[in-house]
C-alpha positions as CSV (number, residue, x, y, z in Angstrom):
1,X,1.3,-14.2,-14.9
2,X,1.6,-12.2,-17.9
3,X,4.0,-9.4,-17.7
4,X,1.7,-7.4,-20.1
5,X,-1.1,-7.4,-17.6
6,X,0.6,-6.1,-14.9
7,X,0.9,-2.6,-16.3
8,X,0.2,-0.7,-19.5
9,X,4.3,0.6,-18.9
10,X,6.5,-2.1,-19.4
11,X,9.4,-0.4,-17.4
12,X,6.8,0.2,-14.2
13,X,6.0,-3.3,-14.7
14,X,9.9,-4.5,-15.1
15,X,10.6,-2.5,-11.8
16,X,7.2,-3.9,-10.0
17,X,8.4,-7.3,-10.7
18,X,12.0,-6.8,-9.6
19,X,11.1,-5.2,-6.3
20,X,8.8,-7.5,-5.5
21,X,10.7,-10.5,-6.4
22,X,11.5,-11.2,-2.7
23,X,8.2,-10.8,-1.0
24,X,6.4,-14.7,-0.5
25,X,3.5,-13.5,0.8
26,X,1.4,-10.6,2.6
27,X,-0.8,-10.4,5.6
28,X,-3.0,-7.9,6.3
29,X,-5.3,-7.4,9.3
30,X,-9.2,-7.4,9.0
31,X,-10.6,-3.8,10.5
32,X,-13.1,-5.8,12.6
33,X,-10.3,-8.3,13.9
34,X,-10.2,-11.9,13.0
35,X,-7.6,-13.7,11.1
36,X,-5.2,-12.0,8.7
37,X,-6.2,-11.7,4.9
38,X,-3.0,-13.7,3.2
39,X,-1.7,-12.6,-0.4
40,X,0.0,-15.3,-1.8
41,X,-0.9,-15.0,-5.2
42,X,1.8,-12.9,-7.4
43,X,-0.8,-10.6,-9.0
44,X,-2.1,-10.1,-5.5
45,X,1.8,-9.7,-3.8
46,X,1.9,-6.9,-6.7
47,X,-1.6,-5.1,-6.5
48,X,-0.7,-5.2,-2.7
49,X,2.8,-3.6,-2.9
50,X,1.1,-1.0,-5.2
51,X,-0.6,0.2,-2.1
52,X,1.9,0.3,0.5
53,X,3.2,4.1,1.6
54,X,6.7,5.2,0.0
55,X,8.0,4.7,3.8
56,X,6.7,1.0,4.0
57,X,8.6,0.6,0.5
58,X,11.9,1.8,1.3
59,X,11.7,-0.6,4.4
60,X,11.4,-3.7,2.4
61,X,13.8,-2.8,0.2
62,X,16.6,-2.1,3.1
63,X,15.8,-5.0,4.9
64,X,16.4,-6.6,1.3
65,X,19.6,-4.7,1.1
66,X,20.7,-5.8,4.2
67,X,20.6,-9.4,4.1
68,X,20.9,-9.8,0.3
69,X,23.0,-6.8,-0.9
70,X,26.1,-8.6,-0.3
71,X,25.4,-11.6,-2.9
72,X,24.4,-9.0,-5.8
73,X,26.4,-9.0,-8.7
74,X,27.9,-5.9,-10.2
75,X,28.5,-6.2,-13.8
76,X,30.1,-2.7,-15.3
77,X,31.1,-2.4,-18.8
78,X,33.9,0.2,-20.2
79,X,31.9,2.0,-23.4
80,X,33.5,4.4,-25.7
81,X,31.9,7.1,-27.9
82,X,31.9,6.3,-31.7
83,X,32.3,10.4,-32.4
84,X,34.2,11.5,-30.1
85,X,35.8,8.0,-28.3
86,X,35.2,9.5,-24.5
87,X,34.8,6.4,-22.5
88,X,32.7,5.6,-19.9
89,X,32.0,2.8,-17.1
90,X,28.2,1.7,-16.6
91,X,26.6,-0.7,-15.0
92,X,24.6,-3.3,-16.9
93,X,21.5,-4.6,-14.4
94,X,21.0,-8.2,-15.0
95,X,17.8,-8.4,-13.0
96,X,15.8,-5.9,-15.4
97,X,17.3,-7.4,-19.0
98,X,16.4,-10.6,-18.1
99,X,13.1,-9.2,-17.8
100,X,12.9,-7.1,-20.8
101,X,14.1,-10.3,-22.7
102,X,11.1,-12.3,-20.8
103,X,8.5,-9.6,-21.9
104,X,9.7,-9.4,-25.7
105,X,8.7,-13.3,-25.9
């Protein structure tokens, strides 16, 4: 999939993609019963997650939190100020550089 087709905004895109990085698949019940609809196609995880309430959101991304936040990397950098040399400690995310260097290709 083309980043550039997921979004007109490359930074809605780059944070799409990044959420959505740990969901495999989605089900979703028929409203006359039956078998599940699957989404296992990335465009289709996305479109899908587009569409979930803000509540449903913040779920995944605890449970995510919760069984993966203790493997994530913090990377912090010590910056200074060329005009005035105040320094400052920010955090450099990995995850979404990677992906802005993917998307300049």
């Amino acid at each position: 999939m083309a980043l550039k087709t997921t979004n007109t905004e490359a930074t809605g895109s780059l944070d799409i993609l990044t959420e959505t990085l740990i969901i495999e698949k989605f089900y979703q019940n028929k409203p006359e019963g039956g078998d599940s609809i699957v989404y296992s196609q990335r465009e289709d995880i996305i479109d899908a997650y587009r569409s979930l309430a803000a509540k449903d959101k913040r779920h995944i991304y605890s449970e995510y939190r919760e069984k993966f936040g203790k493997y994530g990397i913090e990377l912090k950098m010590l910056t200074s100020c060329t005009h005035c040399g105040a320094e400052d400690l920010i955090n450099i995310d990995l995850v979404g550089n990677f992906f802005r260097m993917v998307y300049s290709f």
